[in-house]
N, CA, C, O and CB atoms as a CASP TS submission, in Angstrom:
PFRMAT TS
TARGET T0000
AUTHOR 0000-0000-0000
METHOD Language model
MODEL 1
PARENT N/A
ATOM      1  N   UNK     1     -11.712   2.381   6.001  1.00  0.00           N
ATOM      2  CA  UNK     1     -10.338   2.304   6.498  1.00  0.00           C
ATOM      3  C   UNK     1     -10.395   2.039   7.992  1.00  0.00           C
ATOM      4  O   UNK     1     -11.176   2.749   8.625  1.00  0.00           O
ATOM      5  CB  UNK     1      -9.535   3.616   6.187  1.00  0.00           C
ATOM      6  N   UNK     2      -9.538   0.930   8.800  1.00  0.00           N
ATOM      7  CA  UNK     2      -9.513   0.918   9.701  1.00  0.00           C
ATOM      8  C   UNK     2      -7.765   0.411  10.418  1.00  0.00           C
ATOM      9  O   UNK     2      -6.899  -0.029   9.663  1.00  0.00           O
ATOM     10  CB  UNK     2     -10.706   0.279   9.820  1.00  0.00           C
ATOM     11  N   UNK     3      -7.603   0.526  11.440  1.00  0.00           N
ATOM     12  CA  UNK     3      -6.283   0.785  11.904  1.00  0.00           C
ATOM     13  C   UNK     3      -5.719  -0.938  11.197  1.00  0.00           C
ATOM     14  O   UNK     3      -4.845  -1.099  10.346  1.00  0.00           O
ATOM     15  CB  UNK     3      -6.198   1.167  13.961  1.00  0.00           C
ATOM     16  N   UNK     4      -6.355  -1.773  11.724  1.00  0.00           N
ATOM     17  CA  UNK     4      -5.764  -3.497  11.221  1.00  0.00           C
ATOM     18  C   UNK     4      -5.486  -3.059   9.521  1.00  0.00           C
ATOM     19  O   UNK     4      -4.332  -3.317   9.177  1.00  0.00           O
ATOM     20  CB  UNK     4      -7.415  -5.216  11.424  1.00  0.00           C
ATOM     21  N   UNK     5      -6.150  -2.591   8.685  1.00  0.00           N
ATOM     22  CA  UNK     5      -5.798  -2.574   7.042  1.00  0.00           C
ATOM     23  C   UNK     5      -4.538  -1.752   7.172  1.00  0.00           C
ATOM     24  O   UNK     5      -3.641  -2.092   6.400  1.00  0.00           O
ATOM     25  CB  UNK     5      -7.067  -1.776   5.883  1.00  0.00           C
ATOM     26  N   UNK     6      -4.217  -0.510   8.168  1.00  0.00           N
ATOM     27  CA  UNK     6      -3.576   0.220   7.912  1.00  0.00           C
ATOM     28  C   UNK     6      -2.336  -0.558   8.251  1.00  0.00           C
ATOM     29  O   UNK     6      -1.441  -0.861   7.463  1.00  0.00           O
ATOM     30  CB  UNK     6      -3.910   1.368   8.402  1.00  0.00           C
ATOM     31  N   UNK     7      -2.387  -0.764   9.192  1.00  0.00           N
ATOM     32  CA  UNK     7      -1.408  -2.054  10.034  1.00  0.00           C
ATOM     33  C   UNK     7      -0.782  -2.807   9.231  1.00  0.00           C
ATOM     34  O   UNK     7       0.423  -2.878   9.471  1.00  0.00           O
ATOM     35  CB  UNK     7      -2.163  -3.143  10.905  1.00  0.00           C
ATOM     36  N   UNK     8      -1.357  -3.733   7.874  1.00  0.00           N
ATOM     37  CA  UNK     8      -1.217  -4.467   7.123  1.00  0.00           C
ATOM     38  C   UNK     8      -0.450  -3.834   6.152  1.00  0.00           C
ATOM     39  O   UNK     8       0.533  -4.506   5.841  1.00  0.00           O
ATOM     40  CB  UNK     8      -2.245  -4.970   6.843  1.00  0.00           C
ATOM     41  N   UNK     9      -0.506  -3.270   5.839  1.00  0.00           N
ATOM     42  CA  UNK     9       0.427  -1.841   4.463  1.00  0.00           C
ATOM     43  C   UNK     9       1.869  -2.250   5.205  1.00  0.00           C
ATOM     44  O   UNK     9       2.857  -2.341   4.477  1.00  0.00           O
ATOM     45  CB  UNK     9      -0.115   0.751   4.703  1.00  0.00           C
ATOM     46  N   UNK    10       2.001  -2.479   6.532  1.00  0.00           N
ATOM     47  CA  UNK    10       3.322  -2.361   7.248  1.00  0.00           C
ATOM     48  C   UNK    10       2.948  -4.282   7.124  1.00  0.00           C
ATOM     49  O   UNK    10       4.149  -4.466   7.326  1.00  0.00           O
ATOM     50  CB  UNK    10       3.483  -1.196   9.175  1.00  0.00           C
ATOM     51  N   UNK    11       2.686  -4.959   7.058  1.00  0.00           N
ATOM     52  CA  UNK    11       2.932  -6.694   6.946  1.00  0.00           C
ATOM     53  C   UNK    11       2.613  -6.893   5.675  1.00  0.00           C
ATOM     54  O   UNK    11       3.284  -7.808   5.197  1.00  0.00           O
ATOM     55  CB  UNK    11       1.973  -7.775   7.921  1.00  0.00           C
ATOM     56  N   UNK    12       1.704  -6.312   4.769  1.00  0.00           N
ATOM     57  CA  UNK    12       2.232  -7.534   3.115  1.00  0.00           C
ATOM     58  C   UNK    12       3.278  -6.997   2.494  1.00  0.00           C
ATOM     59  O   UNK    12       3.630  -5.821   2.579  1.00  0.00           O
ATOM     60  CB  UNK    12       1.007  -7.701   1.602  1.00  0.00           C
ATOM     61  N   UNK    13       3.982  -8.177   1.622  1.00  0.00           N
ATOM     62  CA  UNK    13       5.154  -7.911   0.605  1.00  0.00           C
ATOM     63  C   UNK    13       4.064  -7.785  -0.687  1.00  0.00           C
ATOM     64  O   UNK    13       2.928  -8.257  -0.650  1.00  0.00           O
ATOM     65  CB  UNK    13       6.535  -9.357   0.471  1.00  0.00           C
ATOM     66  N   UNK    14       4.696  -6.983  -1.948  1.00  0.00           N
ATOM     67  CA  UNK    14       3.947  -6.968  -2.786  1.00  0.00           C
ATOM     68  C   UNK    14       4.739  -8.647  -3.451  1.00  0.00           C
ATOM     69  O   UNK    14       5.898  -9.047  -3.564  1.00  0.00           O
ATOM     70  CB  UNK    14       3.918  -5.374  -3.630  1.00  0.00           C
ATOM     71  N   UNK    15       3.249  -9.284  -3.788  1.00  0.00           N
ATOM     72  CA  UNK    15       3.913 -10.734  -4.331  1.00  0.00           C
ATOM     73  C   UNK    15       4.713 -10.928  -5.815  1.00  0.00           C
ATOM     74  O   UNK    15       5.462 -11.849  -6.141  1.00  0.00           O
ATOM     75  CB  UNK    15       2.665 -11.775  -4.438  1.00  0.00           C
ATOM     76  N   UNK    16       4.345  -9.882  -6.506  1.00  0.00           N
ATOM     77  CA  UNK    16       4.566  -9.954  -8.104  1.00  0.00           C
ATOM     78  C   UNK    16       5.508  -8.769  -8.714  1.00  0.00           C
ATOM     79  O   UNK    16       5.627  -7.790  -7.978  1.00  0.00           O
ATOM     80  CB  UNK    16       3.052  -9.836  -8.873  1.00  0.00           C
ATOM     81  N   UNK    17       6.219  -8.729 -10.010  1.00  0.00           N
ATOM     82  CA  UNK    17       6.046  -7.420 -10.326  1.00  0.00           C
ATOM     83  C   UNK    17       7.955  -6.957 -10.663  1.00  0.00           C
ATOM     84  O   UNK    17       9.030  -7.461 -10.991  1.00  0.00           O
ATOM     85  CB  UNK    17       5.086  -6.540  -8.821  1.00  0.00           C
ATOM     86  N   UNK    18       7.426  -5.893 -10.352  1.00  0.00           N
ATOM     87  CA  UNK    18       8.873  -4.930 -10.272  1.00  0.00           C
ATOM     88  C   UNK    18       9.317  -5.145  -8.580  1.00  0.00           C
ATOM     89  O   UNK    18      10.326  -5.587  -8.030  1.00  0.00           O
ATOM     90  CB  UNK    18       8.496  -2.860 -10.711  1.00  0.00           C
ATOM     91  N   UNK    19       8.305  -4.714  -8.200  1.00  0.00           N
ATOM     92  CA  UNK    19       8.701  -4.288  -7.173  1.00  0.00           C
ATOM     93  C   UNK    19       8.100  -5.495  -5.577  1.00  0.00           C
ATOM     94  O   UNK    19       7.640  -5.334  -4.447  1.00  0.00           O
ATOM     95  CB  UNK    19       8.133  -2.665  -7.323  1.00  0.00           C
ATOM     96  N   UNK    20       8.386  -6.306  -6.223  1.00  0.00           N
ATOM     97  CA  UNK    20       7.893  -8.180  -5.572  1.00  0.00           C
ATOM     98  C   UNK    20       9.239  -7.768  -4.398  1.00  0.00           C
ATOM     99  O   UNK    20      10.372  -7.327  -4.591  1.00  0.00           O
ATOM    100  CB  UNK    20       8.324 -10.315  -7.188  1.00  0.00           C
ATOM    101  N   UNK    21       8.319  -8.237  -2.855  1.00  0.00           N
ATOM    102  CA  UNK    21       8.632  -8.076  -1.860  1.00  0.00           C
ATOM    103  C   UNK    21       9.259  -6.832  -1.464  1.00  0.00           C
ATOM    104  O   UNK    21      10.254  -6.716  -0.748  1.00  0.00           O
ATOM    105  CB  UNK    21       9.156  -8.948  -1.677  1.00  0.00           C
ATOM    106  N   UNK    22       8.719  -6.106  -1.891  1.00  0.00           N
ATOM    107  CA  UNK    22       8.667  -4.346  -0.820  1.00  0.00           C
ATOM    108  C   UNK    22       7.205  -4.783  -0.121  1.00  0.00           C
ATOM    109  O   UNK    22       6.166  -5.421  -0.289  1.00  0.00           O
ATOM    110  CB  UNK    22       8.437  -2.218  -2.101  1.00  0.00           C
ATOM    111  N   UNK    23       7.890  -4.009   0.709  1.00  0.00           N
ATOM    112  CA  UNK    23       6.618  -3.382   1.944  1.00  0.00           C
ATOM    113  C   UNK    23       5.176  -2.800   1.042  1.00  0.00           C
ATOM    114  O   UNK    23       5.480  -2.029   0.132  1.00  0.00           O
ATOM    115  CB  UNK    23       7.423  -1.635   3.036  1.00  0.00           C
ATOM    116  N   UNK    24       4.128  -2.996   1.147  1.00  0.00           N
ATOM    117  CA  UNK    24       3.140  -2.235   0.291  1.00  0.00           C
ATOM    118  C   UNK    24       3.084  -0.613   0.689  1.00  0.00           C
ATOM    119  O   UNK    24       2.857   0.322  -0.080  1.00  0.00           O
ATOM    120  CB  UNK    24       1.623  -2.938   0.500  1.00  0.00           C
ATOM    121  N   UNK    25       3.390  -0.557   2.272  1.00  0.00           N
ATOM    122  CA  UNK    25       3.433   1.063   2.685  1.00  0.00           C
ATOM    123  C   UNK    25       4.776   1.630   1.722  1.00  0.00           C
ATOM    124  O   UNK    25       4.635   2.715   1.157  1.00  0.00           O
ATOM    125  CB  UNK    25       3.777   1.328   4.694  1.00  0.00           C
ATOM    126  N   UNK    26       5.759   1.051   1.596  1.00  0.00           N
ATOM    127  CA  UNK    26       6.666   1.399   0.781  1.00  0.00           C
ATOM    128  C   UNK    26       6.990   1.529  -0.843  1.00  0.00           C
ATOM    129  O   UNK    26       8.060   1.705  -1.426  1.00  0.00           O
ATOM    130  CB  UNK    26       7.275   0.822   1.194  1.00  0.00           C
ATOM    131  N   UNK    27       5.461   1.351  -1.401  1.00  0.00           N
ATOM    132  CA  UNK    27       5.507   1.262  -2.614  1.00  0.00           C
ATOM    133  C   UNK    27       5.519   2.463  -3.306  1.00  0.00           C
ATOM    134  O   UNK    27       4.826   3.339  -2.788  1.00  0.00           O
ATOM    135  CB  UNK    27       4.642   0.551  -2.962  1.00  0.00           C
ATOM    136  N   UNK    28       6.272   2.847  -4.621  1.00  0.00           N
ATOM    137  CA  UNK    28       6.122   4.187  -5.344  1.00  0.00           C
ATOM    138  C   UNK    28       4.921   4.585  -5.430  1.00  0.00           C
ATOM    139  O   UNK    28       4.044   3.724  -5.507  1.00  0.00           O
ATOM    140  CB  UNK    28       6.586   4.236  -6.610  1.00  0.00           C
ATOM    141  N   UNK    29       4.503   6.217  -5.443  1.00  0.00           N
ATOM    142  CA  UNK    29       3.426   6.417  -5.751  1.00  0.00           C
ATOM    143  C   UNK    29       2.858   6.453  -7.262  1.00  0.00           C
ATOM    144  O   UNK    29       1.679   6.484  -7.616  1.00  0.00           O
ATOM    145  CB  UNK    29       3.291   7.355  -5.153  1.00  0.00           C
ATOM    146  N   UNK    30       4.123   6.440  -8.118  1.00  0.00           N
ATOM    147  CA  UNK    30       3.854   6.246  -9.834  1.00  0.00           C
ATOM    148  C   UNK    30       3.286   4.638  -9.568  1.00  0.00           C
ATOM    149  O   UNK    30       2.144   4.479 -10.000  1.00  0.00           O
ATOM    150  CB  UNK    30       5.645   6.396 -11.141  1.00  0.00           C
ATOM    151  N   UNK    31       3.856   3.513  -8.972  1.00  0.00           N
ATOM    152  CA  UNK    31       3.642   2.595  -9.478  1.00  0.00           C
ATOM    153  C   UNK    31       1.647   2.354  -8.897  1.00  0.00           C
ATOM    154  O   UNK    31       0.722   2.155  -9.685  1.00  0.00           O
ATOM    155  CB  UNK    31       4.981   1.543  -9.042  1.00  0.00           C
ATOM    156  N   UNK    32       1.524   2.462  -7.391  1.00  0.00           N
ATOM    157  CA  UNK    32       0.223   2.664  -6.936  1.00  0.00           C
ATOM    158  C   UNK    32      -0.736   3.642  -8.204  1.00  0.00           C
ATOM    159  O   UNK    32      -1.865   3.200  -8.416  1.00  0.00           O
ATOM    160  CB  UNK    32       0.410   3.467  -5.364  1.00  0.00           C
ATOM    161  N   UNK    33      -0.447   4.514  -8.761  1.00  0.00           N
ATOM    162  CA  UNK    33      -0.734   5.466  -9.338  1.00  0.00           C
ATOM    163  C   UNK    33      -1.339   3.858 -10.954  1.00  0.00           C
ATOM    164  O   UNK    33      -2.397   3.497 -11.469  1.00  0.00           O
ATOM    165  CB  UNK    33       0.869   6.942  -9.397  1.00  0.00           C
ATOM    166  N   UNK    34       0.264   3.444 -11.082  1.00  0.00           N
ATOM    167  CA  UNK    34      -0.407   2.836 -12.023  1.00  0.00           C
ATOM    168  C   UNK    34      -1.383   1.714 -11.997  1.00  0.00           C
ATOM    169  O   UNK    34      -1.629   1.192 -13.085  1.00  0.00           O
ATOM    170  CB  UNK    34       0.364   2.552 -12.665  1.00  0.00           C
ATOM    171  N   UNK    35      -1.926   1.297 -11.032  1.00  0.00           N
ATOM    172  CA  UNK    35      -2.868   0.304 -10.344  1.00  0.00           C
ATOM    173  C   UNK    35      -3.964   1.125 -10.727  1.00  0.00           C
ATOM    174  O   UNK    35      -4.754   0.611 -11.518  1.00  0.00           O
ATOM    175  CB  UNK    35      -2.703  -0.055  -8.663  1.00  0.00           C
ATOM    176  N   UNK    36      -4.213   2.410 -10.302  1.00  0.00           N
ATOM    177  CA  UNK    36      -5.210   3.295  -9.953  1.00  0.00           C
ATOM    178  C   UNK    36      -5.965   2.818 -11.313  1.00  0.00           C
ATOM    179  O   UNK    36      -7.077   2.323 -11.498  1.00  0.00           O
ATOM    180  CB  UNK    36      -4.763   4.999  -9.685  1.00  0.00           C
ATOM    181  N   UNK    37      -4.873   3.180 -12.211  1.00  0.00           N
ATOM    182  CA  UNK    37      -5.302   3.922 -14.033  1.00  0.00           C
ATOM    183  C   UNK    37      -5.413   2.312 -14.697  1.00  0.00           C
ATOM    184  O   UNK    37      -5.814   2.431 -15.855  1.00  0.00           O
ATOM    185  CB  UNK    37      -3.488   5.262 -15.159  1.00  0.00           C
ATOM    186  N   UNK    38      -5.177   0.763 -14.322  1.00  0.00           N
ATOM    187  CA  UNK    38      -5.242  -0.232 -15.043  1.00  0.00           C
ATOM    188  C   UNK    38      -6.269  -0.619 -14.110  1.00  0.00           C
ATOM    189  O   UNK    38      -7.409  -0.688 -14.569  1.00  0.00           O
ATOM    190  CB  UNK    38      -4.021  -1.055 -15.376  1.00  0.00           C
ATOM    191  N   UNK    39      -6.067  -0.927 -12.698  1.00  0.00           N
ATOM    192  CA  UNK    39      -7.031  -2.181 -12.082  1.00  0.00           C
ATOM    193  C   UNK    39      -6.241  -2.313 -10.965  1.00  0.00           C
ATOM    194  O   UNK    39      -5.011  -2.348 -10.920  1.00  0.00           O
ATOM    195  CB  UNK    39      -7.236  -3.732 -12.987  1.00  0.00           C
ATOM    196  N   UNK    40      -7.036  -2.385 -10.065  1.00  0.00           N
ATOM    197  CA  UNK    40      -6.424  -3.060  -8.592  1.00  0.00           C
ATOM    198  C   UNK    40      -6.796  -4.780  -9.162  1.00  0.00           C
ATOM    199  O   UNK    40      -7.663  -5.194  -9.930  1.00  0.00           O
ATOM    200  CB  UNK    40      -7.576  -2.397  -6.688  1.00  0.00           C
ATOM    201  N   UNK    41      -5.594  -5.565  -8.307  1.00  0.00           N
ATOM    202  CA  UNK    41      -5.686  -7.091  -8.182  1.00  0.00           C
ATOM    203  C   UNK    41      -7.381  -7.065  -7.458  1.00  0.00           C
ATOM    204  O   UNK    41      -7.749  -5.977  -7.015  1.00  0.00           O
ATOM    205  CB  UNK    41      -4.177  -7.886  -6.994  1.00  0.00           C
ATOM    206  N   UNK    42      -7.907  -7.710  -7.406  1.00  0.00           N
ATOM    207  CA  UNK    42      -9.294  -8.387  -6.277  1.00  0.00           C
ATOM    208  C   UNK    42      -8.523  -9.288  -5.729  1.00  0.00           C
ATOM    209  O   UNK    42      -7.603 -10.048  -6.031  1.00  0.00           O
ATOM    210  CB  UNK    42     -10.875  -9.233  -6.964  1.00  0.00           C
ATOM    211  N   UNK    43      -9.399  -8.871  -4.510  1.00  0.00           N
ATOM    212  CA  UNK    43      -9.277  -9.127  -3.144  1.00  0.00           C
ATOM    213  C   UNK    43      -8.647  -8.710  -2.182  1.00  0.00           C
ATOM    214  O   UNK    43      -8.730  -7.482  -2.231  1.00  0.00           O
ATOM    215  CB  UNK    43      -9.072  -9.932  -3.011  1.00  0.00           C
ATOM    216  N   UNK    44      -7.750  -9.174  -0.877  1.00  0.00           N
ATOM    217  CA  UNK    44      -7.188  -7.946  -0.204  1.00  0.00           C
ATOM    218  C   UNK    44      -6.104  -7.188  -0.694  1.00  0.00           C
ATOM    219  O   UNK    44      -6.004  -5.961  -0.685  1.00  0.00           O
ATOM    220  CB  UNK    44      -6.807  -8.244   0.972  1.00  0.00           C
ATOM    221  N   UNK    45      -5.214  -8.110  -1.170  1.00  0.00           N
ATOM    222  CA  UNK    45      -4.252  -7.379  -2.012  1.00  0.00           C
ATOM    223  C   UNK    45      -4.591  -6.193  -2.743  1.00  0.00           C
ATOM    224  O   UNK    45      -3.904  -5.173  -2.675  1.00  0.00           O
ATOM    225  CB  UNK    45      -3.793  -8.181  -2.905  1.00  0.00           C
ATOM    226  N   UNK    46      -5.780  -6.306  -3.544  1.00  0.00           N
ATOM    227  CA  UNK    46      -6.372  -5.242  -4.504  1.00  0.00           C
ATOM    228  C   UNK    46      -6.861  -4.061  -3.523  1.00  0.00           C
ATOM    229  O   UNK    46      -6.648  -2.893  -3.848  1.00  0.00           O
ATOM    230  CB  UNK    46      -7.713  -5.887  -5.476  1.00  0.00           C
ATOM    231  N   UNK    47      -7.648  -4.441  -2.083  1.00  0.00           N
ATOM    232  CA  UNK    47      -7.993  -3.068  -1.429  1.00  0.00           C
ATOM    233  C   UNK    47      -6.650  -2.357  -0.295  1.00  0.00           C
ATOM    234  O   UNK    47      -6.405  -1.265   0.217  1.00  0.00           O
ATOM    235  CB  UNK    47      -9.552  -3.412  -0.453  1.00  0.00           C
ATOM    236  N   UNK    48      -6.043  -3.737  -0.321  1.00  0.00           N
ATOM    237  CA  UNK    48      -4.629  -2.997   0.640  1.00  0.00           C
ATOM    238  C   UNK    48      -4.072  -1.948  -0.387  1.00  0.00           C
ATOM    239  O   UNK    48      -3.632  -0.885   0.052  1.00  0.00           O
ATOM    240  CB  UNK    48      -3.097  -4.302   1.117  1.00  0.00           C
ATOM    241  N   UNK    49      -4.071  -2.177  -1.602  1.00  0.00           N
ATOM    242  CA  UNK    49      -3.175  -1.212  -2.961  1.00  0.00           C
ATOM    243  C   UNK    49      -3.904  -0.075  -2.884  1.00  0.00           C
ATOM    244  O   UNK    49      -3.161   0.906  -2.861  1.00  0.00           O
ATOM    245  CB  UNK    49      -3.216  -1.815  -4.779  1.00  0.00           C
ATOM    246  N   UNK    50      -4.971   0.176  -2.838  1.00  0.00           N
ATOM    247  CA  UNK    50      -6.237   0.601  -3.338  1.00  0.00           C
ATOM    248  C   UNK    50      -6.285   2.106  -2.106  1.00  0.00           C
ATOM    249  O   UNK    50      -6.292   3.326  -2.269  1.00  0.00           O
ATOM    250  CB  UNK    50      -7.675  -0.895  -3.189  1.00  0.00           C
ATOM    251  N   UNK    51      -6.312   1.170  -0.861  1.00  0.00           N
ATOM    252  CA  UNK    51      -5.871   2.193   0.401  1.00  0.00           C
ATOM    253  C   UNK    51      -4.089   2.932   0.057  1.00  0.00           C
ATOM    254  O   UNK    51      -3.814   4.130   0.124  1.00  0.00           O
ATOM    255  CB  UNK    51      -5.835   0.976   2.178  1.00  0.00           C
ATOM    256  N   UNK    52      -3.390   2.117  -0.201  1.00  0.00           N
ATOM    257  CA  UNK    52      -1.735   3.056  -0.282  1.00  0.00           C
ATOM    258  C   UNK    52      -2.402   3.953  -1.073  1.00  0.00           C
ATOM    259  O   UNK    52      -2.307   5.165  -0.881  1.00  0.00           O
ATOM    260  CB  UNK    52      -0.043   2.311  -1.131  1.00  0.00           C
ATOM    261  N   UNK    53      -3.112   3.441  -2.002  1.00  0.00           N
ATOM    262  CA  UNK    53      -3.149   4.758  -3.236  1.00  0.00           C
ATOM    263  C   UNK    53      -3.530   6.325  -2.776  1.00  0.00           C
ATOM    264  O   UNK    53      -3.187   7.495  -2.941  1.00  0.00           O
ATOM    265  CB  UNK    53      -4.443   4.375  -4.444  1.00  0.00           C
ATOM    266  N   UNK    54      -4.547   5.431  -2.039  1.00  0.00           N
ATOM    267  CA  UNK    54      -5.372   6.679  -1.634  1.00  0.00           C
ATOM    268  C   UNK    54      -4.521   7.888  -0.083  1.00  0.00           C
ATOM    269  O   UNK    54      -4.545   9.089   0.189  1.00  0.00           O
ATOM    270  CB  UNK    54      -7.144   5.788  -1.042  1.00  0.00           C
ATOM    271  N   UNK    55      -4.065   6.988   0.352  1.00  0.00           N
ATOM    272  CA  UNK    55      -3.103   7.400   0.870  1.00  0.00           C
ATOM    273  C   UNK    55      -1.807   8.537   0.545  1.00  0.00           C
ATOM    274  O   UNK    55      -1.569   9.647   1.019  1.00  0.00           O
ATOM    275  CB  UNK    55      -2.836   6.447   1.015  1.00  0.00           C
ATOM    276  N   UNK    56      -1.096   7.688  -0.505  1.00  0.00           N
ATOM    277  CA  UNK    56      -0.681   8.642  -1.144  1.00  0.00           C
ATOM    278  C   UNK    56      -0.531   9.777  -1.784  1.00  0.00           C
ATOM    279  O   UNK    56       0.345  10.642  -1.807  1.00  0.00           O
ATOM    280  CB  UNK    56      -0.593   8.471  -1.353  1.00  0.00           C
ATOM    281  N   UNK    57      -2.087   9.532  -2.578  1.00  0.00           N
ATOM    282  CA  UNK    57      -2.402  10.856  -3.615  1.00  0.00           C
ATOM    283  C   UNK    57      -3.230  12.007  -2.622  1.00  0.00           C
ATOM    284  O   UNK    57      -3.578  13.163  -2.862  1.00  0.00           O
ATOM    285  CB  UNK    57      -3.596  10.302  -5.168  1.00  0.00           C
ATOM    286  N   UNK    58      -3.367  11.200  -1.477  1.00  0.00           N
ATOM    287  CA  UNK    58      -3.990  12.237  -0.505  1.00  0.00           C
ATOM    288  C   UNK    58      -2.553  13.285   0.240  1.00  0.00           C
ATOM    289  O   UNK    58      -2.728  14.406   0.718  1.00  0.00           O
ATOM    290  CB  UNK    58      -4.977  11.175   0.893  1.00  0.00           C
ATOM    291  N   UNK    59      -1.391  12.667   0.176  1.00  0.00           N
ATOM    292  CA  UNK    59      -0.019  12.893   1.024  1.00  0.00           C
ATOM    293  C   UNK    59      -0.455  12.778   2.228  1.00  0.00           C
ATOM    294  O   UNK    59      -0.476  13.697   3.047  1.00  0.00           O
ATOM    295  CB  UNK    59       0.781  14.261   0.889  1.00  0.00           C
ATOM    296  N   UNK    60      -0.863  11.550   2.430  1.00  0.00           N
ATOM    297  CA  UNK    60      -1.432  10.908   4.282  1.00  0.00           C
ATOM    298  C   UNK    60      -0.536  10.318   4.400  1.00  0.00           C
ATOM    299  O   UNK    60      -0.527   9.863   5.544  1.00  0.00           O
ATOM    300  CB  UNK    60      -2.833   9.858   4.739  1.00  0.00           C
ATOM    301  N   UNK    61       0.701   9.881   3.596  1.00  0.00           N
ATOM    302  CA  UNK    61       1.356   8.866   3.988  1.00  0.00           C
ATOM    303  C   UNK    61       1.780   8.955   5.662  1.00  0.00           C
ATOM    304  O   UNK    61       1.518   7.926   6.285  1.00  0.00           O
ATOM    305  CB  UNK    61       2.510   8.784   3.020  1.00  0.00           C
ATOM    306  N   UNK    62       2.204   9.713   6.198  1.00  0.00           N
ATOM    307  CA  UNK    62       2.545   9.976   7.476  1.00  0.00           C
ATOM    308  C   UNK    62       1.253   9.572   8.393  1.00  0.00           C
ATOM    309  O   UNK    62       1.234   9.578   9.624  1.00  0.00           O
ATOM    310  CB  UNK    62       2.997  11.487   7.589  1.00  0.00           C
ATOM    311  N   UNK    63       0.595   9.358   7.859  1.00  0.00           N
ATOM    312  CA  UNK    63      -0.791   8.633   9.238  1.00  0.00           C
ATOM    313  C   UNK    63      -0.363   6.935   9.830  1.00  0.00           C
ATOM    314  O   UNK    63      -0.692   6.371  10.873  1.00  0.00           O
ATOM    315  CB  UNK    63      -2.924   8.317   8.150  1.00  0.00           C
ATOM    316  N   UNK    64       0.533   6.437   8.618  1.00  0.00           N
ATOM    317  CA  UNK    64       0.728   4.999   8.618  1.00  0.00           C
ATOM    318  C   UNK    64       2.240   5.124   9.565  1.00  0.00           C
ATOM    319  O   UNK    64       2.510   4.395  10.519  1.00  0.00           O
ATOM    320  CB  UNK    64       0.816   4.221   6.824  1.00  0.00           C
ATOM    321  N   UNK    65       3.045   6.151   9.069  1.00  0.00           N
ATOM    322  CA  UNK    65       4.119   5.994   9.994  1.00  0.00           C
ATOM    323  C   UNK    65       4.267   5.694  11.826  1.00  0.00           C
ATOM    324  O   UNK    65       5.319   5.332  12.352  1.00  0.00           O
ATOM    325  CB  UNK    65       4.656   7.135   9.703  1.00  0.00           C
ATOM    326  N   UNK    66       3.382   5.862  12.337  1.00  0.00           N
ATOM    327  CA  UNK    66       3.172   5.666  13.927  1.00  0.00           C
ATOM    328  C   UNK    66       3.051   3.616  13.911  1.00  0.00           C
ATOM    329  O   UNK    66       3.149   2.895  14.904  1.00  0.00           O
ATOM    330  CB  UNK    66       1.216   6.776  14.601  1.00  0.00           C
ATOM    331  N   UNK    67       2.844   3.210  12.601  1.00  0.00           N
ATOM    332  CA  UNK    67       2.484   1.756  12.769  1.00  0.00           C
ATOM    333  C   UNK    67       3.827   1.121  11.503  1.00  0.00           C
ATOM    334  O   UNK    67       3.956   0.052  10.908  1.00  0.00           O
ATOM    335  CB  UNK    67       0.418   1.407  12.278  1.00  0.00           C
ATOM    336  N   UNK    68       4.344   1.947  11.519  1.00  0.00           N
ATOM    337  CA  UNK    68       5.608   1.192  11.182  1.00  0.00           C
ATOM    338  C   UNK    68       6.633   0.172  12.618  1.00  0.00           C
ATOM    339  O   UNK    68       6.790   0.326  13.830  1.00  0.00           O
ATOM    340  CB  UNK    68       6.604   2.572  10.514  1.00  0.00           C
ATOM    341  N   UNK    69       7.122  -0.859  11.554  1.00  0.00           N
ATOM    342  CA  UNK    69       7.458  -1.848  12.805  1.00  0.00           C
ATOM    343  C   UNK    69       8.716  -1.542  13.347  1.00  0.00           C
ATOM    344  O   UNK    69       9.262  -0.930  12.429  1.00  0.00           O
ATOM    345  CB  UNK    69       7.503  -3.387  12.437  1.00  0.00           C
ATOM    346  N   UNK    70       9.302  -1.584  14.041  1.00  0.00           N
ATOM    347  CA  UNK    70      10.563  -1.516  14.714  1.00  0.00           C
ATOM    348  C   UNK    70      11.395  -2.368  14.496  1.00  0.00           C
ATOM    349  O   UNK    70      11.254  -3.536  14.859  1.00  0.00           O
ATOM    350  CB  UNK    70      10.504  -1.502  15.873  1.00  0.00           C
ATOM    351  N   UNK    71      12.697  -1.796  13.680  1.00  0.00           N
ATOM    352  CA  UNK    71      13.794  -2.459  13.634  1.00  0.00           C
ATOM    353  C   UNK    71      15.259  -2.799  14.124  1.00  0.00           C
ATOM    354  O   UNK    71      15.898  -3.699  13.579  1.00  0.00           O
ATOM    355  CB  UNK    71      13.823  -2.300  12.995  1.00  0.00           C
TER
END
């Protein structure tokens, strides 16, 4: 984990899905949850998910909040 991946959770949209164009920092933790239990995508997409997850199920989410963008 490093601050640029974390950074990124706050710049990709998720591309597909239910939930196609949310924020990835903003994604449910059921739905991350369900990535966990089927498969992350490969490649960055798959380790940006991969980090929310871990994020989440850790309740770190608040480490990413200081790199949320300003609106």
């Amino acid at each position: 984990m490093n601050s640029e991946s974390l950074a990124l959770l706050w710049a990709r949209e998720m591309p597909y899905g239910k939930y196609k164009g949310r924020l990835l920092a903003e994604l449910p933790g059921h739905y991350l949850g369900w990535f966990a239990r089927e498969g992350f995508p490969r490649g960055e997409l798959g380790a940006l998910l991969a980090l929310m997850y871990e994020l989440d199920h850790n309740n770190l989410r608040s480490l990413i909040d200081p790199l949320r963008p300003k609106r």
